[in-house]
Gaussian input, Z-matrix of N, CA and C with variables (Angstrom, degrees):
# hf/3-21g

backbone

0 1
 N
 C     1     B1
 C     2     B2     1     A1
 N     3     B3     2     A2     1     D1
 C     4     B4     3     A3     2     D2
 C     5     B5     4     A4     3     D3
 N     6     B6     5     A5     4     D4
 C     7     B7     6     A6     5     D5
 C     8     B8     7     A7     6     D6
 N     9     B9     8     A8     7     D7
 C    10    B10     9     A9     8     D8
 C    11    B11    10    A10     9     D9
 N    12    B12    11    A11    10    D10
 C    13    B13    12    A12    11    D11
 C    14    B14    13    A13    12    D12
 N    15    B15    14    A14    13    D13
 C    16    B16    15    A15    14    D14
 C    17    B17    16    A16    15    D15
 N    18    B18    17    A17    16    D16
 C    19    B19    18    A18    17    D17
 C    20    B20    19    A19    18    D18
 N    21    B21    20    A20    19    D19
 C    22    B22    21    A21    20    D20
 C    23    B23    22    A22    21    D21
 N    24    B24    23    A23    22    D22
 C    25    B25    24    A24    23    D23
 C    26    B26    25    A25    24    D24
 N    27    B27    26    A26    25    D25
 C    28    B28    27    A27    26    D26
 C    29    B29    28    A28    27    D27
 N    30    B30    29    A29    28    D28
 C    31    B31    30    A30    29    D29
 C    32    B32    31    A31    30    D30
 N    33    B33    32    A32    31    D31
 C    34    B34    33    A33    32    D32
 C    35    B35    34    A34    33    D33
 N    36    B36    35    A35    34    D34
 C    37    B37    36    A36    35    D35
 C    38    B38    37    A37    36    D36
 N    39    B39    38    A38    37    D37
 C    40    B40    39    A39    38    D38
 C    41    B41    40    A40    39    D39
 N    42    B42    41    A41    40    D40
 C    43    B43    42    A42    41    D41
 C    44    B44    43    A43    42    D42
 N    45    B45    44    A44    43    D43
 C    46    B46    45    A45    44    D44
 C    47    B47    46    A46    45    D45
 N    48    B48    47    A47    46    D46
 C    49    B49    48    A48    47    D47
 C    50    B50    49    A49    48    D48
 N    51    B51    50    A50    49    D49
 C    52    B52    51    A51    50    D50
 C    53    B53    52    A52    51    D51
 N    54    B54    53    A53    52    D52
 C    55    B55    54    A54    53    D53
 C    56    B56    55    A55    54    D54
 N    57    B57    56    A56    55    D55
 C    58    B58    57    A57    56    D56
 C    59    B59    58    A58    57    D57
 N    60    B60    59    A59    58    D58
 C    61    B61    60    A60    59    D59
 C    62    B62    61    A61    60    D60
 N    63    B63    62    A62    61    D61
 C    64    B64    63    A63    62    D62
 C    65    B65    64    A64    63    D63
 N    66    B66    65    A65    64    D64
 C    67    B67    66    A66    65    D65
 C    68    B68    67    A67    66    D66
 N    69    B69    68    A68    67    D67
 C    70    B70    69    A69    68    D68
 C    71    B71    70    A70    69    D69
 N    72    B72    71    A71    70    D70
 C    73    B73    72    A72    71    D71
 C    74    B74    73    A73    72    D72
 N    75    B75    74    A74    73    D73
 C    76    B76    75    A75    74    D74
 C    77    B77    76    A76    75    D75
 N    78    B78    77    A77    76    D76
 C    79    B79    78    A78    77    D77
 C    80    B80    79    A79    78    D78
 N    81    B81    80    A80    79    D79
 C    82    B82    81    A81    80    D80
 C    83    B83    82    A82    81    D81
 N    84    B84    83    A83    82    D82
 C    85    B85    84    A84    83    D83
 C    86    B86    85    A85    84    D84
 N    87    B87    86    A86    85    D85
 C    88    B88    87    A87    86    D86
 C    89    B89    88    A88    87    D87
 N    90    B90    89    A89    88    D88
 C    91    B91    90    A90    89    D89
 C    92    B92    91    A91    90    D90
 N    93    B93    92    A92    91    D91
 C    94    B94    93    A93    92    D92
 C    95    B95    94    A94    93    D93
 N    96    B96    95    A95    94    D94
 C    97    B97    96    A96    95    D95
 C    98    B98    97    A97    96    D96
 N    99    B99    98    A98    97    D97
 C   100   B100    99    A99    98    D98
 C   101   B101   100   A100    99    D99
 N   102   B102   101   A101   100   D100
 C   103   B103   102   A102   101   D101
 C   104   B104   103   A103   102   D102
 N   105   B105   104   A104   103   D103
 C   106   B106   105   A105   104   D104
 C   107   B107   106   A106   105   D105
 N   108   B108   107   A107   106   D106
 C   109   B109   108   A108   107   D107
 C   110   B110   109   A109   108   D108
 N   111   B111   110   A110   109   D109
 C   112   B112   111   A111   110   D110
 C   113   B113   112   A112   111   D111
 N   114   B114   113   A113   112   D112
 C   115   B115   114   A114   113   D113
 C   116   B116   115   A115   114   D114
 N   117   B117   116   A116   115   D115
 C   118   B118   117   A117   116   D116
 C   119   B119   118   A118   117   D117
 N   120   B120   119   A119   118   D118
 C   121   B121   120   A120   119   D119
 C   122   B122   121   A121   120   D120
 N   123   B123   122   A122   121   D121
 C   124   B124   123   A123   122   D122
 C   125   B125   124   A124   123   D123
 N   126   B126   125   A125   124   D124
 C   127   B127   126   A126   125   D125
 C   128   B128   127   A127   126   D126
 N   129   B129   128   A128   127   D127
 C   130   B130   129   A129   128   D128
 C   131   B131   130   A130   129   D129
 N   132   B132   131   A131   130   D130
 C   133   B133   132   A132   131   D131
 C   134   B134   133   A133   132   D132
 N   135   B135   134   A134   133   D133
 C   136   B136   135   A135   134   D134
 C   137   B137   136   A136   135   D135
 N   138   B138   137   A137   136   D136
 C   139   B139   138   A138   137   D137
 C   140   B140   139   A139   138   D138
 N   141   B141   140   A140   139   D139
 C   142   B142   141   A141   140   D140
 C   143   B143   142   A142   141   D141
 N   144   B144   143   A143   142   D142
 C   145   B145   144   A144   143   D143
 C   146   B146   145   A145   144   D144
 N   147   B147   146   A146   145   D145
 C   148   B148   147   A147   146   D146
 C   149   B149   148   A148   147   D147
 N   150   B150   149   A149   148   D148
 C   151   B151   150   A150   149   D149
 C   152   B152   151   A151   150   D150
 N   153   B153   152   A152   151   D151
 C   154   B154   153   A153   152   D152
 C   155   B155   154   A154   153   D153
 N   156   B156   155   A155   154   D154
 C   157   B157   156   A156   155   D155
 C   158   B158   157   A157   156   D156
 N   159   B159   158   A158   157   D157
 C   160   B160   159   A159   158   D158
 C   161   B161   160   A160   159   D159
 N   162   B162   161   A161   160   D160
 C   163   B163   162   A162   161   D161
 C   164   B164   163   A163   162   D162
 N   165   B165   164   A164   163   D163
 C   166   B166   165   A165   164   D164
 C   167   B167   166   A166   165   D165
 N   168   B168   167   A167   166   D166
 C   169   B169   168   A168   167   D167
 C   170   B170   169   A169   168   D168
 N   171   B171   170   A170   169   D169
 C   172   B172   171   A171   170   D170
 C   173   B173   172   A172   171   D171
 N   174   B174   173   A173   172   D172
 C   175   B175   174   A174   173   D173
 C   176   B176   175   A175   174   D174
 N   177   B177   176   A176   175   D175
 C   178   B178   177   A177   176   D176
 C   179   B179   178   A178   177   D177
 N   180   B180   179   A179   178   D178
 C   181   B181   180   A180   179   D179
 C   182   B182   181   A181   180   D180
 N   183   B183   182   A182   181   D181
 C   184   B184   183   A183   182   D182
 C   185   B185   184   A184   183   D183
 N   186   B186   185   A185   184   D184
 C   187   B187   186   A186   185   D185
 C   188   B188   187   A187   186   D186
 N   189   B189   188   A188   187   D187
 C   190   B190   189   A189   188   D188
 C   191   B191   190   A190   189   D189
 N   192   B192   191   A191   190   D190
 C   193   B193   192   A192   191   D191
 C   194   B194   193   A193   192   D192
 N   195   B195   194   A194   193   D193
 C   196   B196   195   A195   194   D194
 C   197   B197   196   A196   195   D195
 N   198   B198   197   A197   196   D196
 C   199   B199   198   A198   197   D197
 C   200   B200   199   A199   198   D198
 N   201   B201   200   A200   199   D199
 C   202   B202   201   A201   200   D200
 C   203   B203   202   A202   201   D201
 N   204   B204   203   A203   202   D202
 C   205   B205   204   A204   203   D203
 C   206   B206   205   A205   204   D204
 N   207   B207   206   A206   205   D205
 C   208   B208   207   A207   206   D206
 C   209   B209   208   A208   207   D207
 N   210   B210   209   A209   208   D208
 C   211   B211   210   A210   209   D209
 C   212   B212   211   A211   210   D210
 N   213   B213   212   A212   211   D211
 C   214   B214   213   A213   212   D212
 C   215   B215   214   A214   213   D213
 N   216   B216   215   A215   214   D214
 C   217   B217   216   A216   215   D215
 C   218   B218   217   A217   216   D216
 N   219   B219   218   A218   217   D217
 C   220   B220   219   A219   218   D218
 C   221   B221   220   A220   219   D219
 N   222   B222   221   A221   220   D220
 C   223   B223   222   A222   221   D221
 C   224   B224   223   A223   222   D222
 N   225   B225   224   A224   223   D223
 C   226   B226   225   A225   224   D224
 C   227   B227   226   A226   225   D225
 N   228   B228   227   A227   226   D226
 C   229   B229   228   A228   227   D227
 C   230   B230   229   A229   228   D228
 N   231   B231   230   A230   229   D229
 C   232   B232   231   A231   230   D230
 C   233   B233   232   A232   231   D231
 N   234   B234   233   A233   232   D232
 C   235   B235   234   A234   233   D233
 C   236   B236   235   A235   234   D234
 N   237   B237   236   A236   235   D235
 C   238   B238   237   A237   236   D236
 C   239   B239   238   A238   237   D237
 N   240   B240   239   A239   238   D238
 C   241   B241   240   A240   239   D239
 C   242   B242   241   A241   240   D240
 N   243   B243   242   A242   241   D241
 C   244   B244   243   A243   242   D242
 C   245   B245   244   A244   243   D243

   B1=1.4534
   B2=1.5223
   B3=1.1913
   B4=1.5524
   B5=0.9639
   B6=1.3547
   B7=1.7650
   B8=1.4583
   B9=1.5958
   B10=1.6727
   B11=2.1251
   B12=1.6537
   B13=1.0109
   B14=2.2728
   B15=1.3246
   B16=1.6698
   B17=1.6073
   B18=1.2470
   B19=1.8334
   B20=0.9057
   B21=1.0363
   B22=1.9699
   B23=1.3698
   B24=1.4862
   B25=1.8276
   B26=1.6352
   B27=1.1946
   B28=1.3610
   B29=1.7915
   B30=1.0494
   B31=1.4315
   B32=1.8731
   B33=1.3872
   B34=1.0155
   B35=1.7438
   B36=1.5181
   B37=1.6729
   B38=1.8850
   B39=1.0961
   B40=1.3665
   B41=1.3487
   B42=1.7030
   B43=1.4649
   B44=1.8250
   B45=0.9445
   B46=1.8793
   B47=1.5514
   B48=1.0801
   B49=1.4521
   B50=1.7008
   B51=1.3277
   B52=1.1761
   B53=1.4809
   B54=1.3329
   B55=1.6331
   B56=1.3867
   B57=1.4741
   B58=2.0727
   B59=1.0305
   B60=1.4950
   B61=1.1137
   B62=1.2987
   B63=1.9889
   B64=1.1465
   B65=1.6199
   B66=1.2102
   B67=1.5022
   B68=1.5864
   B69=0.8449
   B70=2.2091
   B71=1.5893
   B72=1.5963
   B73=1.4738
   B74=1.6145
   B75=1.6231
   B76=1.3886
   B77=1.7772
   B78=1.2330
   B79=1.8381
   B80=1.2492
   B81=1.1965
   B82=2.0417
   B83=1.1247
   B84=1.0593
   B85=1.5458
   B86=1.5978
   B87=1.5356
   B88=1.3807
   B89=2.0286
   B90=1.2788
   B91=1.3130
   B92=1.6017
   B93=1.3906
   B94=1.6035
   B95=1.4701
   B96=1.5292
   B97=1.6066
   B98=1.5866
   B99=0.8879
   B100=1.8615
   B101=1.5826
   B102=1.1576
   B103=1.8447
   B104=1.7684
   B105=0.9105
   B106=1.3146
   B107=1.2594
   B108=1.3130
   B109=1.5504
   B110=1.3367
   B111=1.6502
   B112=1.3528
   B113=1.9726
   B114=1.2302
   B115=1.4871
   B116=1.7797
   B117=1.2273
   B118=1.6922
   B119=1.5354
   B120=1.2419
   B121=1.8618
   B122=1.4165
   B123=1.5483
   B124=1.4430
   B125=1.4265
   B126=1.4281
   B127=1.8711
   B128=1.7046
   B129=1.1382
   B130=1.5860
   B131=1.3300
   B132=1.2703
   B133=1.8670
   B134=1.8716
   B135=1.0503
   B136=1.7429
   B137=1.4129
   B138=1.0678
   B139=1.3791
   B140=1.3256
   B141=1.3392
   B142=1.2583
   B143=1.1794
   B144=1.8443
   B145=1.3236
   B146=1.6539
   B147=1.5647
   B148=1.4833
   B149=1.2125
   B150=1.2751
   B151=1.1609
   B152=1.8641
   B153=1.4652
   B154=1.3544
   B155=1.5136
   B156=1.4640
   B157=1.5606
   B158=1.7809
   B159=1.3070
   B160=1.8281
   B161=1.5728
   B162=1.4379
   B163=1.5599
   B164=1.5029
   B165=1.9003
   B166=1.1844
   B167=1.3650
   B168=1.6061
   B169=1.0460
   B170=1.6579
   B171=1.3229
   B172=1.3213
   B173=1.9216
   B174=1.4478
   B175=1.9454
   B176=1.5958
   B177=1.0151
   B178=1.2706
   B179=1.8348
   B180=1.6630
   B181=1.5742
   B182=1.7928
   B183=1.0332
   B184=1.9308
   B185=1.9697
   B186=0.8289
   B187=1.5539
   B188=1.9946
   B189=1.5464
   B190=1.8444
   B191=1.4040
   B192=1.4093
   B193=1.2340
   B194=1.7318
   B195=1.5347
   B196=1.4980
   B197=1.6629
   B198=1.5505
   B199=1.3038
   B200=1.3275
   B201=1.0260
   B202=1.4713
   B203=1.2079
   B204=1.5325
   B205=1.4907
   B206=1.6843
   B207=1.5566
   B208=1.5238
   B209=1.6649
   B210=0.8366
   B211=1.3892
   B212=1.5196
   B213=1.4023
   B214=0.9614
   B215=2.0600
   B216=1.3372
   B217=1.3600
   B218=1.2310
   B219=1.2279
   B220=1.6393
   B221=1.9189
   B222=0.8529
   B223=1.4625
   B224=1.4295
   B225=1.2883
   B226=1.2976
   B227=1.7377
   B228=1.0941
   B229=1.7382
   B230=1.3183
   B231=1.4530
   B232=1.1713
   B233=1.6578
   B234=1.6215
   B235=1.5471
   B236=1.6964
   B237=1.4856
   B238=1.7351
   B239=1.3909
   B240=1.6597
   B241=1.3119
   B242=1.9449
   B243=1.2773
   B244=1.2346
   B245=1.6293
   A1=108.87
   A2=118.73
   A3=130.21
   A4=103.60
   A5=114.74
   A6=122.73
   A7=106.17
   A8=79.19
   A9=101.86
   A10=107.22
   A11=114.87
   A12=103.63
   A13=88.05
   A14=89.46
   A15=111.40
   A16=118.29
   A17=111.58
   A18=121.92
   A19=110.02
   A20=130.97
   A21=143.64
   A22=109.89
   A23=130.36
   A24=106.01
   A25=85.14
   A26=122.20
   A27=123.60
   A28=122.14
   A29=130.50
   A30=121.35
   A31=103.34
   A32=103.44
   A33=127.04
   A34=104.27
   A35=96.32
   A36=108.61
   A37=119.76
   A38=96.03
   A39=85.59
   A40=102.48
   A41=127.76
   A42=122.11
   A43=94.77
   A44=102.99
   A45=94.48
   A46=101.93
   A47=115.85
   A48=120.71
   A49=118.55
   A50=107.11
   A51=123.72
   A52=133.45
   A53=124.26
   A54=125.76
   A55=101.06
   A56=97.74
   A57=111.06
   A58=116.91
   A59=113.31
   A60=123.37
   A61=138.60
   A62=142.74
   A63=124.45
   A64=83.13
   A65=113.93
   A66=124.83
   A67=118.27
   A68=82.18
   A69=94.70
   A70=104.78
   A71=92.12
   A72=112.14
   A73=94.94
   A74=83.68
   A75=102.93
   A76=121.76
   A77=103.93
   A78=123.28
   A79=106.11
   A80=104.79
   A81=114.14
   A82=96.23
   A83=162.58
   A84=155.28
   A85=104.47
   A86=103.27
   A87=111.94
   A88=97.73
   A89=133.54
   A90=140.34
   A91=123.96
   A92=124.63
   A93=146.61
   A94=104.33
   A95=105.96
   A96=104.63
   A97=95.37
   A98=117.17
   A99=137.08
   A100=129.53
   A101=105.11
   A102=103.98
   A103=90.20
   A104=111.91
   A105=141.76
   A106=93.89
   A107=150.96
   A108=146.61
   A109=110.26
   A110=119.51
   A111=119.73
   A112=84.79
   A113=124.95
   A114=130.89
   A115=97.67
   A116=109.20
   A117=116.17
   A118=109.97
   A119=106.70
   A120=105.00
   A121=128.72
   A122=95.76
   A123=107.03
   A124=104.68
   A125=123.64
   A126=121.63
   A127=88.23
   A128=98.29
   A129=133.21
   A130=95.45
   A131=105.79
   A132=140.75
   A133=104.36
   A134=91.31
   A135=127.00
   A136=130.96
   A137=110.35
   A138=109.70
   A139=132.66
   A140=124.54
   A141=124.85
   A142=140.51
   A143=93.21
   A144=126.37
   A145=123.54
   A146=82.29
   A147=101.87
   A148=153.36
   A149=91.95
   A150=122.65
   A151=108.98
   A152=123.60
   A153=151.89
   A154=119.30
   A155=99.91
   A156=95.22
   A157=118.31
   A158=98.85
   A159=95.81
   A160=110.66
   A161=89.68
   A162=97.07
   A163=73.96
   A164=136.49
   A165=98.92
   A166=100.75
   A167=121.51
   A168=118.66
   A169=130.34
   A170=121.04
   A171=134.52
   A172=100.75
   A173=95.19
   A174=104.77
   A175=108.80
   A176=124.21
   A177=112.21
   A178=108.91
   A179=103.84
   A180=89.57
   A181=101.38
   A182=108.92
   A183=107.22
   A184=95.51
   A185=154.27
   A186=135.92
   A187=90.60
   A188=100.03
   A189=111.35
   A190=90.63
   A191=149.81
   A192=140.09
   A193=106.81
   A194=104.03
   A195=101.75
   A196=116.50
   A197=108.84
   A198=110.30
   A199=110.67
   A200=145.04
   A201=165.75
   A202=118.90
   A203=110.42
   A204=101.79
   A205=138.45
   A206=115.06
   A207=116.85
   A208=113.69
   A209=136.45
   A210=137.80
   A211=116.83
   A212=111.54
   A213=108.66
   A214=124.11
   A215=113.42
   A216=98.96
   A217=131.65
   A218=116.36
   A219=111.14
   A220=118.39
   A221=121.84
   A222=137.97
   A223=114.05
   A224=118.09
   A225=131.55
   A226=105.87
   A227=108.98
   A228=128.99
   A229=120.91
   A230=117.52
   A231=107.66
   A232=125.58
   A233=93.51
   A234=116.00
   A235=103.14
   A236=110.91
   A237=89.33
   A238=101.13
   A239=111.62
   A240=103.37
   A241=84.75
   A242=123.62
   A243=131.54
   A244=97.31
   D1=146.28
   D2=168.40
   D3=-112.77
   D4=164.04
   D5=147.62
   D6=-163.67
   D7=149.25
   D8=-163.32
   D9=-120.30
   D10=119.64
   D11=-150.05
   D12=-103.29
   D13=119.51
   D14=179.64
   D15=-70.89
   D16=9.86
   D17=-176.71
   D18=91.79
   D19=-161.40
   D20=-175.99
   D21=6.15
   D22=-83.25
   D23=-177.62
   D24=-145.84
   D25=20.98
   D26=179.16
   D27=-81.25
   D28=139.30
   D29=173.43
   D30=-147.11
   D31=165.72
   D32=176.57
   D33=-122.78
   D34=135.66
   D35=-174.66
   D36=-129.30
   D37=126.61
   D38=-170.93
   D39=-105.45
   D40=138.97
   D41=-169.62
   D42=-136.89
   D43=98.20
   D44=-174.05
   D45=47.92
   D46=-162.01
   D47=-174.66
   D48=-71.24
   D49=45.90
   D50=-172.73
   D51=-112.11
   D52=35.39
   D53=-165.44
   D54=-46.80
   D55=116.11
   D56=135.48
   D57=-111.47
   D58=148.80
   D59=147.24
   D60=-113.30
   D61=142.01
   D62=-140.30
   D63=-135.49
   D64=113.48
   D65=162.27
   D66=71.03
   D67=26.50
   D68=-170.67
   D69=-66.03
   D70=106.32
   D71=177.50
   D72=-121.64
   D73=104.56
   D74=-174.55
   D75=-115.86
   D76=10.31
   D77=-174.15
   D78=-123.01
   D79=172.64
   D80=167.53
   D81=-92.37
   D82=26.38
   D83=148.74
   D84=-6.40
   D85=-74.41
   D86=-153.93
   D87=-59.41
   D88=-57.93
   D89=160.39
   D90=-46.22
   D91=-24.93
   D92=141.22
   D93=-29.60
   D94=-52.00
   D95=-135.85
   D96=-131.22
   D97=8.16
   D98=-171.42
   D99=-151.13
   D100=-24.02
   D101=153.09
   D102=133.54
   D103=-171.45
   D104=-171.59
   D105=-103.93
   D106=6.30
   D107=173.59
   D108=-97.21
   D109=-6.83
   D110=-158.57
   D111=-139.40
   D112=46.13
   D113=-175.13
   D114=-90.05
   D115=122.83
   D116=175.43
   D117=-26.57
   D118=148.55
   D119=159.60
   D120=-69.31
   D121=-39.63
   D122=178.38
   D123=-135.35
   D124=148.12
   D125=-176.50
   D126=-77.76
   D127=153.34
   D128=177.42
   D129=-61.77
   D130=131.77
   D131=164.89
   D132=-27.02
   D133=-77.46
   D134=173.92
   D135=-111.20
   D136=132.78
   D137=166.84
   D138=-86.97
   D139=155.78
   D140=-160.75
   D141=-47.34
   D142=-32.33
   D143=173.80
   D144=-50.05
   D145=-55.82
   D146=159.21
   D147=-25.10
   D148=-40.70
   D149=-162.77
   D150=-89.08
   D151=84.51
   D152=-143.55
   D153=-120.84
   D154=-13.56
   D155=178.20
   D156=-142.19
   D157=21.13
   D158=165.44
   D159=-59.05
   D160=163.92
   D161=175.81
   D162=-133.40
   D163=-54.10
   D164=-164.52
   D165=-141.56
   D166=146.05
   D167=179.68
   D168=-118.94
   D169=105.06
   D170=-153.64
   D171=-86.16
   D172=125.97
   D173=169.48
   D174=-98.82
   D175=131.37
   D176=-178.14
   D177=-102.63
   D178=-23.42
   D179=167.35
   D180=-157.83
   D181=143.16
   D182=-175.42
   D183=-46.37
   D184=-26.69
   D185=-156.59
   D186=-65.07
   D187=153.54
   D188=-159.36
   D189=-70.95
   D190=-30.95
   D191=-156.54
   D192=-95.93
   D193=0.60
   D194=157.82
   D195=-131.47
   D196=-17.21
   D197=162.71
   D198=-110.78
   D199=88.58
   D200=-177.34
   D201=-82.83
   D202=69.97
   D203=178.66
   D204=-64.07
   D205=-2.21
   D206=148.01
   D207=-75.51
   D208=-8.33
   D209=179.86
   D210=-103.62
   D211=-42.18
   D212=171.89
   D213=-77.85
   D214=-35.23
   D215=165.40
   D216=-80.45
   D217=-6.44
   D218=158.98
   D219=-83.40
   D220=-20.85
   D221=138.87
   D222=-31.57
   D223=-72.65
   D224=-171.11
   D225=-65.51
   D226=-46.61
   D227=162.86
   D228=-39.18
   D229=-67.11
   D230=172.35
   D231=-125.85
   D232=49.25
   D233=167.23
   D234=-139.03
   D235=68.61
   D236=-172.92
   D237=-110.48
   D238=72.10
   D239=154.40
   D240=-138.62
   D241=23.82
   D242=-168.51
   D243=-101.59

């Protein structure tokens, strides 16, 4: 197993030929859509785009910095067997 940690509480896991990913808040969404008072600490690892080989992607709670809906539909986009 690997794992790869995506900033804020997000990670990427590798299990045999198995990519998950767990909460990958990978956009400014939350600062987009909430002000410039709530701007990331650090910019995201990867971008969303990037993001090419999930098979599955786990939310652990609706708040945007773990359900990330710019991150998550391009995910879903160009991972659709995820």
């Amino acid at each position: 197993m690997s794992l790869s940690h995506l900033g804020q509480s997000g990670f990427r896991m590798q299990l045999g030929a198995t990519v998950v990913y767990v909460d990958p808040y990978l956009s400014d969404c939350v600062e987009r859509l909430h002000g410039p008072g709530l701007r990331r600490l650090r910019p995201a690892p990867v971008r969303p785009e990037a993001v090419l080989d999930a098979d599955l992607v786990l939310v652990s709670h609706a708040h945007l910095d773990h359900c990330d809906p710019d991150t998550l539909s391009v995910v879903a986009r160009n991972n659709p067997g995820c």
